[in-house]
C-alpha positions as CSV (number, residue, x, y, z in Angstrom):
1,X,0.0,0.0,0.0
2,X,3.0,2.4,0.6
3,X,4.5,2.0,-2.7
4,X,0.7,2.9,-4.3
5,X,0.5,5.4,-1.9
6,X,4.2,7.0,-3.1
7,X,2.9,6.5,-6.7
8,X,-0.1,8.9,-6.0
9,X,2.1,11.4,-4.2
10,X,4.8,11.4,-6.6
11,X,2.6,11.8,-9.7
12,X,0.6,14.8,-8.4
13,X,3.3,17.7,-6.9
14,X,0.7,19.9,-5.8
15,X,-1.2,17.4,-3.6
16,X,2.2,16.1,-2.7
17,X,2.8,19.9,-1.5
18,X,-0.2,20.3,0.5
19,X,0.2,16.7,2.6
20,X,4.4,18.3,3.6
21,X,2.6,21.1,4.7
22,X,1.7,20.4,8.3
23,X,1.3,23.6,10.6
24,X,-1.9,24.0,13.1
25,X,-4.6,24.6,10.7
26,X,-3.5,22.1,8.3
27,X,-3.2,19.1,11.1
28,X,-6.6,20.6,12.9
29,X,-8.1,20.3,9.4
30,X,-6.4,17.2,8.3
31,X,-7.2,15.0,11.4
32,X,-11.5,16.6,11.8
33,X,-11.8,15.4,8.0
34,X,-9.6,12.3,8.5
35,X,-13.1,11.4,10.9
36,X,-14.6,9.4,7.7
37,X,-11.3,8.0,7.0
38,X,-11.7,6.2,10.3
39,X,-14.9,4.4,9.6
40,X,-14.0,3.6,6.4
41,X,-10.5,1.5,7.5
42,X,-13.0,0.6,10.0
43,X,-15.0,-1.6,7.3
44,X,-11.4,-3.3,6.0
45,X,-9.9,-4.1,9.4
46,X,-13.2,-4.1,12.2
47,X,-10.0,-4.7,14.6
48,X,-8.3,-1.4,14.3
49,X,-7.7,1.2,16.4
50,X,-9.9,3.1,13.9
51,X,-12.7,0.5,14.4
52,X,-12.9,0.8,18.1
53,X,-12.9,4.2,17.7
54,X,-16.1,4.8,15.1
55,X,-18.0,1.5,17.8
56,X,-17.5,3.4,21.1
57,X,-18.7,6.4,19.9
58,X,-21.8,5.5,17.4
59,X,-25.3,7.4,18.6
60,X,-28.5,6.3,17.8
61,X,-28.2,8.8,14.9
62,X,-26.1,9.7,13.0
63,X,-25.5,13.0,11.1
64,X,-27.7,15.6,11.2
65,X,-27.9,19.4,12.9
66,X,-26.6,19.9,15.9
67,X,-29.8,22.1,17.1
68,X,-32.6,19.4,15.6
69,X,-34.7,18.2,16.5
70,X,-36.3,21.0,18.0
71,X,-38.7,19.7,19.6
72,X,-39.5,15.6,20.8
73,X,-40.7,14.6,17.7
74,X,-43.4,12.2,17.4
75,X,-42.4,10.2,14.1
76,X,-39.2,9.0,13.7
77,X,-40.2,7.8,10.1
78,X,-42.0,8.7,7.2
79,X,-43.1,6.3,4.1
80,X,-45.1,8.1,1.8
81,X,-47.1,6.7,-0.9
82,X,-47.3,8.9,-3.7
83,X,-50.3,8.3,-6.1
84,X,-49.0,9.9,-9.3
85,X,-51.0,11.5,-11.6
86,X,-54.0,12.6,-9.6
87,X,-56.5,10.2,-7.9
88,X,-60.2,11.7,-8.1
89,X,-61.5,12.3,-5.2
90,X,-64.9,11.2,-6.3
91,X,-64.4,7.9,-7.0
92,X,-62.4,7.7,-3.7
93,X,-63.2,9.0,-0.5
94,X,-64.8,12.7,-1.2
95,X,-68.6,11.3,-1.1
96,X,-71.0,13.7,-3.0
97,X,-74.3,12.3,-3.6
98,X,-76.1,15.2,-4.9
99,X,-74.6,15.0,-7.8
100,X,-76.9,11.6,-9.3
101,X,-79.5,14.2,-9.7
102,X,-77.5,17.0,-11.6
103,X,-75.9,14.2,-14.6
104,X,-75.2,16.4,-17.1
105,X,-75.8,20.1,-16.1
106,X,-73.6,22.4,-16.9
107,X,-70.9,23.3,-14.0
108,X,-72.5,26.7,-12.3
109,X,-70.1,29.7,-13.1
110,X,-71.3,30.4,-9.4
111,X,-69.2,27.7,-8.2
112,X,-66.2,27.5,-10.8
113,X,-66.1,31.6,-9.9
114,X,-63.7,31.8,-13.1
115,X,-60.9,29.6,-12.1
116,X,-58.8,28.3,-14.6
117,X,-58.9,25.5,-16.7
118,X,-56.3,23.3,-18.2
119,X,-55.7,23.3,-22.0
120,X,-56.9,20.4,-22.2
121,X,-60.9,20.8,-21.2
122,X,-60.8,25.3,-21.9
123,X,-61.9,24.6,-25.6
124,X,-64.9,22.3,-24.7
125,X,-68.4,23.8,-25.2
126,X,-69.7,22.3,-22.0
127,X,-68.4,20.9,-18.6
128,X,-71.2,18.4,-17.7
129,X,-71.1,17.4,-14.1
130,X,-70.0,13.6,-14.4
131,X,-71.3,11.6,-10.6
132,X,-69.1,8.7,-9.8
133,X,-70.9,5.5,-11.3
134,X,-69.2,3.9,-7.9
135,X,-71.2,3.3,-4.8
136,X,-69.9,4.5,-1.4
137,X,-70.7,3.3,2.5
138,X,-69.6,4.2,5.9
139,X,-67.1,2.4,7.6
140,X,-65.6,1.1,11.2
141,X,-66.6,3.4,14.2
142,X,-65.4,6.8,12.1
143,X,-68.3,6.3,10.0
144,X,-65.5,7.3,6.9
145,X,-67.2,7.3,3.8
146,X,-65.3,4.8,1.0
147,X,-66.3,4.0,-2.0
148,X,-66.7,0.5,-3.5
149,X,-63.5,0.8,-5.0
150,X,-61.3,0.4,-2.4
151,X,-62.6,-2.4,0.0
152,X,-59.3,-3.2,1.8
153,X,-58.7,0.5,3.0
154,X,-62.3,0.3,4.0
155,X,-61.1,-1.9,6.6
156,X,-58.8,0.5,7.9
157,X,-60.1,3.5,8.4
158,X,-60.3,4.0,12.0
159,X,-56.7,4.1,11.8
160,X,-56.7,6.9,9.0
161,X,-56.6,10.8,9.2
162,X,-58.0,12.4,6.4
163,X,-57.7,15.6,4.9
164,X,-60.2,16.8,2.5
165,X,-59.3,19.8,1.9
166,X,-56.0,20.0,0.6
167,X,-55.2,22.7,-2.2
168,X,-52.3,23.1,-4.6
169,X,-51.4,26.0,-6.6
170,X,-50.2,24.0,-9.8
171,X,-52.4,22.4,-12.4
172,X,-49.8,20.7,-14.5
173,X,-48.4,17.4,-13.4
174,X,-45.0,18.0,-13.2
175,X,-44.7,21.7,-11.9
176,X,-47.4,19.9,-9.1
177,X,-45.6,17.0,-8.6
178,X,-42.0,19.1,-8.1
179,X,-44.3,21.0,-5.8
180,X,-45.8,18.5,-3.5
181,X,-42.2,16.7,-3.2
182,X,-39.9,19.8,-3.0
183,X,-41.9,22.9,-2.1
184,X,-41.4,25.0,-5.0
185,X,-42.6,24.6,-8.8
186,X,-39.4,24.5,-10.5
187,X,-37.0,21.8,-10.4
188,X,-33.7,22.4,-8.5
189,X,-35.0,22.4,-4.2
190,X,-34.3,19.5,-2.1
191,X,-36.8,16.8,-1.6
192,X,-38.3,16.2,1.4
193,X,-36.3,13.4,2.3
194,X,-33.4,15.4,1.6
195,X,-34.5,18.0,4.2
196,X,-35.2,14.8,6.7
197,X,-31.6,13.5,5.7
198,X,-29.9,17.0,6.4
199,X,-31.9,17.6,9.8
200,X,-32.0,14.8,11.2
201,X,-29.5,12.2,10.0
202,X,-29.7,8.7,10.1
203,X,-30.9,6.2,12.5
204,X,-29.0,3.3,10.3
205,X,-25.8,2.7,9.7
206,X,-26.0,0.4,6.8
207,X,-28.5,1.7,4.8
208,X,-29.6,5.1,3.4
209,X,-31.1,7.9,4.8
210,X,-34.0,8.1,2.2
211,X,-34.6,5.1,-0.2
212,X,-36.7,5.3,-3.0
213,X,-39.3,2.8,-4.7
214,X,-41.2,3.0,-8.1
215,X,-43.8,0.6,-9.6
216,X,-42.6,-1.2,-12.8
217,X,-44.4,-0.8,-15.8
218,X,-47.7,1.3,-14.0
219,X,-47.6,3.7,-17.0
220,X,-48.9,7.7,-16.7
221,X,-46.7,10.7,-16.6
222,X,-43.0,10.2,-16.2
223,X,-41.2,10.7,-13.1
224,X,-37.3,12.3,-12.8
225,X,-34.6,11.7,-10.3
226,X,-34.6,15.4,-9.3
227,X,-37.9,14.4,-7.1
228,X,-35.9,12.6,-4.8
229,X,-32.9,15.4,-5.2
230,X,-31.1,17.1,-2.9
231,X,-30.9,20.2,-4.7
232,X,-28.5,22.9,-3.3
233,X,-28.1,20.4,-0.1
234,X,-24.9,18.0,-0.3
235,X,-25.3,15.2,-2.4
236,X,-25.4,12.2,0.3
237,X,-28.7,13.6,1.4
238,X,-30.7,12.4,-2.0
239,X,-32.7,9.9,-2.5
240,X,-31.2,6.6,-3.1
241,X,-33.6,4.7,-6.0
242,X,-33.8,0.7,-5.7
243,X,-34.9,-1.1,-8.4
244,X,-35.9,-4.9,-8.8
245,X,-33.7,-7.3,-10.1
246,X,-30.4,-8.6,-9.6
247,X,-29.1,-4.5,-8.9
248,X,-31.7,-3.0,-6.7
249,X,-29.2,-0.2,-6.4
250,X,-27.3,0.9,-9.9
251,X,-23.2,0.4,-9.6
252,X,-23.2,-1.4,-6.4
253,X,-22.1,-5.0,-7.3
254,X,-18.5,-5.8,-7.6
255,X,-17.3,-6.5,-11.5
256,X,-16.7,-9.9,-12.7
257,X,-13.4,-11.1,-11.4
258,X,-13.2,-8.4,-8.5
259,X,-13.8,-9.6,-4.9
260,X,-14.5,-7.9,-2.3
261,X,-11.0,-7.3,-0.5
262,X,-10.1,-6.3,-4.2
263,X,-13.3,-3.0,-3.8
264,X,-11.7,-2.1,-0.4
265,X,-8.2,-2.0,-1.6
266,X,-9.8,0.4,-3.8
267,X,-11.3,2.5,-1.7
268,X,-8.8,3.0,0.9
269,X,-6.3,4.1,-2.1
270,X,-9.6,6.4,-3.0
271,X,-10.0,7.4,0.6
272,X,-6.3,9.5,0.5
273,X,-6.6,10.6,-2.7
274,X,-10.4,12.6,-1.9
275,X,-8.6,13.7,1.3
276,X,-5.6,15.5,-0.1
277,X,-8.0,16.9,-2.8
278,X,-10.4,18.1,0.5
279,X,-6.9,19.7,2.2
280,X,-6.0,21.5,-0.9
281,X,-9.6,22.8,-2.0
282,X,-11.6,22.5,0.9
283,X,-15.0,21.4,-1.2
284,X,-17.6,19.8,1.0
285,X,-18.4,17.9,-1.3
286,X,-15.5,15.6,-0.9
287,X,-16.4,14.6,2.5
288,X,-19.9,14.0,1.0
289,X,-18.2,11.7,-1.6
290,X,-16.2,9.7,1.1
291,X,-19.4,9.2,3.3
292,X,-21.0,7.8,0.1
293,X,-18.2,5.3,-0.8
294,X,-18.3,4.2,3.1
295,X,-22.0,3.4,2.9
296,X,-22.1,2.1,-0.3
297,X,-19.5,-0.4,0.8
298,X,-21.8,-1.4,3.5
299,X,-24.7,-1.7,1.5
300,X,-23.0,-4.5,-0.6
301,X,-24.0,-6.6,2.3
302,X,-26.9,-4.6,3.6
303,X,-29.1,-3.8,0.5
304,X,-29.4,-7.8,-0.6
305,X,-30.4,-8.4,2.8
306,X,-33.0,-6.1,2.8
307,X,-34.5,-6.1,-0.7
308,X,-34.8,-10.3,-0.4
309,X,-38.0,-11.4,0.4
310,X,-38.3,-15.0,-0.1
311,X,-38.0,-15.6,4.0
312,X,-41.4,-13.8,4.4
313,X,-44.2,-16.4,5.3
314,X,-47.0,-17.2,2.9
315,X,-49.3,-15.1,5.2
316,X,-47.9,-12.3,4.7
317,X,-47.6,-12.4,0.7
318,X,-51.2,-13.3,1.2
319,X,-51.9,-10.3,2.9
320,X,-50.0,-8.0,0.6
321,X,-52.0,-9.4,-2.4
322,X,-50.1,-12.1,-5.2
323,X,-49.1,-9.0,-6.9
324,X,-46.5,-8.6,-3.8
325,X,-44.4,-11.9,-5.1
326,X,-43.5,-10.0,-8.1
327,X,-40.5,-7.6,-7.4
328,X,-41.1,-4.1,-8.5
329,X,-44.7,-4.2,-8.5
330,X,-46.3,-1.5,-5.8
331,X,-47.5,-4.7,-3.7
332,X,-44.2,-5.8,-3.7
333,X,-42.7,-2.5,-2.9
334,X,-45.2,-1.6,0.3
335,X,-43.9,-5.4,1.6
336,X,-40.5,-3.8,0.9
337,X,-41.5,-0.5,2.7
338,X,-42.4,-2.3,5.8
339,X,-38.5,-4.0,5.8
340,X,-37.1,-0.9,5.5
341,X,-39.0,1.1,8.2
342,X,-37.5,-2.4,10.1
343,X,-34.2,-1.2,9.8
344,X,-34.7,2.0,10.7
345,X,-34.6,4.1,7.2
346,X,-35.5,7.3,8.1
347,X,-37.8,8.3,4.7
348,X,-39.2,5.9,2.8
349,X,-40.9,7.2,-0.3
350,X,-43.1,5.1,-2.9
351,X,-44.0,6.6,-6.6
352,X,-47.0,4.9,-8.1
353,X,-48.2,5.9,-11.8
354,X,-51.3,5.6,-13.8
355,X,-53.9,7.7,-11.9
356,X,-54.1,10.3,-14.5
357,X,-57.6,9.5,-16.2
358,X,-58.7,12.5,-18.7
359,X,-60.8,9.6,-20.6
360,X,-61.9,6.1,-19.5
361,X,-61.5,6.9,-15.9
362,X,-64.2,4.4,-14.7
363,X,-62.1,1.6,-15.8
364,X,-58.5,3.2,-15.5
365,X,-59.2,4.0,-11.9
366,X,-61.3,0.6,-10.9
367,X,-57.4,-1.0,-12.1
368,X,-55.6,1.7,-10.0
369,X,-57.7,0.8,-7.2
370,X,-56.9,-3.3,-7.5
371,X,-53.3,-2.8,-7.7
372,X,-52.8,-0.2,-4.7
373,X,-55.8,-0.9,-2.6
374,X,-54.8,-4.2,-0.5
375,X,-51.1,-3.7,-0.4
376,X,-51.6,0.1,1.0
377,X,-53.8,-1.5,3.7
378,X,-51.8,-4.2,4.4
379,X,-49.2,-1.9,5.1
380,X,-51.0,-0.2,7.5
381,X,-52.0,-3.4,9.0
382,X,-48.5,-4.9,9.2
383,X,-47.0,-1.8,10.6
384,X,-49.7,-1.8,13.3
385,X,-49.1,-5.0,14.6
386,X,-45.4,-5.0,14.4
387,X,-45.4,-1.7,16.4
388,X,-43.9,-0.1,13.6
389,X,-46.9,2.6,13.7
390,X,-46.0,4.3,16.9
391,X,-43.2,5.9,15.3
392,X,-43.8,6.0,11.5
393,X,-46.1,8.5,10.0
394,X,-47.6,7.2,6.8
395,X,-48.8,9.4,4.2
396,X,-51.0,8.7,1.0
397,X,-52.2,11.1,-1.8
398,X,-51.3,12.3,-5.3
399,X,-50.6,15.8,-6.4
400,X,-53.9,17.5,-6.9
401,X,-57.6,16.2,-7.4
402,X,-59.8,15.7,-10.6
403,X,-62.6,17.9,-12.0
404,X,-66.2,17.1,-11.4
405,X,-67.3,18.1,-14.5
406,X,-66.2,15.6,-17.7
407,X,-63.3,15.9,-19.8
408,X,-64.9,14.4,-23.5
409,X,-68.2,12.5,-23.6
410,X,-70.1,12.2,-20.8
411,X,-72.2,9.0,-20.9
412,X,-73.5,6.8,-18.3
413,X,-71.0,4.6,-18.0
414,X,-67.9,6.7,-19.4
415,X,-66.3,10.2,-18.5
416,X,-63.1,11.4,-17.5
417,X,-62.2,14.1,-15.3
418,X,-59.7,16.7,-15.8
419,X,-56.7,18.4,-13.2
420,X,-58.2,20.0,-10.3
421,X,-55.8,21.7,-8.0
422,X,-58.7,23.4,-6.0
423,X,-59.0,20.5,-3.5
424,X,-58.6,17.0,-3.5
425,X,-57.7,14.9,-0.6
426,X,-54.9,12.4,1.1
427,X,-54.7,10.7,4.1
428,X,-52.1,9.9,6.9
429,X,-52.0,7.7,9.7
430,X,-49.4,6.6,12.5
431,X,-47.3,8.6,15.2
432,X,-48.6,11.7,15.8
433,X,-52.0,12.3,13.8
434,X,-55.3,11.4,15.3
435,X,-57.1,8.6,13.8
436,X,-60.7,7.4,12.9
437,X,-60.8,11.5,11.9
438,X,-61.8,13.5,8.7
439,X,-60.8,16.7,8.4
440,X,-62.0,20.0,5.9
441,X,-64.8,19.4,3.7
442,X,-65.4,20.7,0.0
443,X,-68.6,22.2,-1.5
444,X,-71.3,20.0,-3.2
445,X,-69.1,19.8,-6.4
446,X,-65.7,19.0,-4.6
447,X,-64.7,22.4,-6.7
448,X,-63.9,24.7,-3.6
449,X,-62.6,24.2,-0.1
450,X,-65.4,25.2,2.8
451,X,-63.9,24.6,5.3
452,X,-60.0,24.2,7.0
453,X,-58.3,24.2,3.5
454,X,-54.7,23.2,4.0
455,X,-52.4,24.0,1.4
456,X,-49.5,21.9,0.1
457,X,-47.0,24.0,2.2
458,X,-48.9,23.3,5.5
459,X,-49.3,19.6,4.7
460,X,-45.0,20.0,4.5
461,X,-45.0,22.5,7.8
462,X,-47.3,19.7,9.9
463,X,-45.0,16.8,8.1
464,X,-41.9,18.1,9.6
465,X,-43.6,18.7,12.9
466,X,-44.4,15.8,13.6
467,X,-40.8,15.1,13.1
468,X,-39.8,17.4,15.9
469,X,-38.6,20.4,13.5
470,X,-40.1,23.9,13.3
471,X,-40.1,24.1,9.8
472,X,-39.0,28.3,10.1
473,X,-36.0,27.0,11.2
474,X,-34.7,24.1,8.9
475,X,-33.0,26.5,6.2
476,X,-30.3,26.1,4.2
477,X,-28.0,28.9,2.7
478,X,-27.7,28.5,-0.7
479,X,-26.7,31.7,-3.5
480,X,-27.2,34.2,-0.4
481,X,-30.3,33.5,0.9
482,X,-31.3,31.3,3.0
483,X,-34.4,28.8,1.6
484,X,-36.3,26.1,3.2
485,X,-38.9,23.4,2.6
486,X,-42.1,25.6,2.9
487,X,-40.4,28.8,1.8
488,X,-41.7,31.9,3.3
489,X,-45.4,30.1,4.2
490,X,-46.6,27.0,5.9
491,X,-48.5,26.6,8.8
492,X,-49.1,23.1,11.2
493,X,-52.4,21.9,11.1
494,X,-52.6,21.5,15.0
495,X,-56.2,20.0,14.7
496,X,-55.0,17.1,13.8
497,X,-51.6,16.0,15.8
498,X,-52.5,13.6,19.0
């Protein structure tokens, strides 16, 4: 190792310059950033000095700001399950049975009050009000209204907080979607996750912070990396996507012919060469790229451990729904979920497709419905009985809500609905929201909120809340000012904490 380590010196003079040159600053510097170096020999020899060092003194977490959380939180966890595309709220859990007896009328300008239309729907002649074809009954000692499409969340409901009157301010899918997962319209903020990963750190050591899971093959509008991006934050606080199949996480296996002492040789030759660069240029970013390289040499072992579910009993497969055998499918991925908030993963965030029905919607939603309906419940259930609930928050909902009036011909059988950004709802359950409640309500039409609307940034100010942070006061200087995830707005919806 010395003569590599000579090599590396002799062919870079200036790095050789800056490791001679050892006065106090450089040696304080040197030895605070040499921190990493010590866990990382501590994964090559578990023996050393180094190794004793990084056991004595791991925390529960690790990472994070000093000052956070703020408060005792009352998550430690979050999985959300993001419904991509928009699920209507009319064929779900908003419950308007007026509208049987207006099939057809036009939509009131009293109750549209000019608001704006997409491109899609502003050049039709008429907006017939469409009712859900799909019947709906009260449920469990909440008396929640569900409709017949979801049968399996029916069955949970007492454990379920819904919000009815959420509101967003975009009507396009993917400045709403960038919205609901980052705060802002534009791409280029950190993701929720991201603003967990940088507040509060890790309570794992051989996984990451904030893992990400999207359904195979569900179809709808395309989702980017930057949703689960860190943005301006440093780089080992994005998301980290697994996939199914053999490489659940991209560039992880060893190549052919290349064991793994051969990878930690590698790495430790690796390790000096980021650490001269971070004395001569002092970038962050190095020490973000070592603390990546150390827990992506963990998660060789870890991440296969994880993602392998053939150990779980037949029970629980059953419970999931047979779609949870297949890896990748959203069944398989809430069963997936459930390991991961087992380990300790801080944000766990699931991306399903397909809920965007302009046409067609009574039979794209009904197959929406089958595919997410028992897996999302069995989640819920699992969690519950593990004890997993008392310190995960789970949260499910798309980006914004659907029209009641029909996008195209309106028959009585057939419609579609267009984006509604005006209200639509999601629910949460688990540490820290009260359960068996629904909160906010929506006029007649589900068009307008009438009462507690809570917009998208206080859905993030509450989020982070019950996560123990005072959202004012997660911020992050970046091109001299200082941002954060609900910008300059945001208020927690105290009615519905426990």
């Amino acid at each position: 190792m010395g003569h590599h380590h000579d090599i590396i010196r002799s062919n870079n003079p200036e790095l050789q310059k800056e490791e001679n040159k050892i006065d106090r600053r450089q040696f304080l510097n040197k030895t605070s950033l040499g921190l990493g170096a010590l866990a990382l020999g501590s994964l090559f020899n578990p023996t050393s000095l180094g190794a004793t060092a990084q056991k004595s003194s791991l925390a529960p977490m690790s990472g994070g700001l000093a000052d956070i959380p703020h408060f005792a939180p009352k998550a430690k966890k979050v999985v959300f399950l993001f419904q991509s595309g928009g699920p209507s709220q009319f064929e779900t859990f908003d419950y308007k049975p007026r509208l049987n007896e207006m099939f057809g009328k036009e939509l009131p300008d009293s109750v549209r009050q000019g608001q704006r239309l997409t491109g899609m729907s502003a050049s039709q002649s008429s907006l017939p009000i469409a009712p859900s074809i799909y019947k709906f009954d009260q449920y469990g000692e909440s008396r929640a209204w569900v409709s017949e499409l979801l049968p399996h969340t029916a069955k949970v409901v007492d454990d379920l907080c819904f919000i009815k009157s959420m509101f967003t301010e975009q009507i396009n899918h993917d400045p709403a979607i960038t919205f609901m997962q980052t705060g802002h319209q534009l791409a280029g903020r950190p993701s929720i996750g991201s603003w967990l990963s940088y507040g509060l750190g890790s309570i794992n050591q051989d996984l990451p912070t904030f893992i990400v899971l999207v359904s195979n093959n569900s179809g709808g509008q395309p989702l980017y990396a930057r949703l689960w991006g860190n943005g301006f934050l440093p780089t080992e606080h994005q998301g980290v996507q697994f996939r199914s199949g053999k490489d659940p996480v991209l560039y992880l296996n060893n190549p052919e012919n290349y064991d793994h002492e051969d990878r930690g040789r590698m790495l430790e030759y690796l390790k000096q060469i980021n650490q001269l660069q971070n004395s001569a240029y002092g970038d962050p970013e190095v020490d973000a790229r070592i603390s990546q390289y150390e827990m992506a040499y963990r998660m060789q072992t870890s991440v296969p451990e994880v993602t392998d579910l053939t150990d779980e009993p037949d029970e629980v497969f059953e419970m999931y729904g047979k779609d949870s055998r297949t890896p990748g499918t959203y069944a398989a991925n809430c069963l997936l979920a459930r390991k991961l908030l087992e380990k300790d993963v801080r944000f766990v965030q699931l991306y399903h497709r397909g809920w965007d029905q302009h046409t067609f919607l009574p039979g794209g939603i009904q197959a929406n419905c089958q595919k997410t309906d028992q897996p999302t419940a069995a989640l819920i259930t699992d969690l519950k009985r593990r004890g997993l609930l008392e310190d995960t928050l789970v949260i499910w909902g798309g980006e914004f809500g659907r029209t009641v009036y029909s996008q195209g011909k309106l028959t009585k059988t057939n419609y579609g609905r267009d984006h509604h950004p005006k209200c639509f709802t999601i629910w949460m359950a688990g540490a820290g929201v009260k359960s068996g409640i629904s909160y906010g309500a929506t006029d007649d039409f589900s068009y307008n909120v009438t009462e507690n609307p809570v917009h998208v940034h206080d859905f993030h100010a509450t989020l982070l809340h019950l996560m123990g942070i005072d959202h004012e006061r997660l911020t992050y200087k970046s091109q001299g000012r200082r941002f954060r995830l609900t910008d300059v707005h945001g208020h927690v919806v105290n009615d519905i904490l426990s």
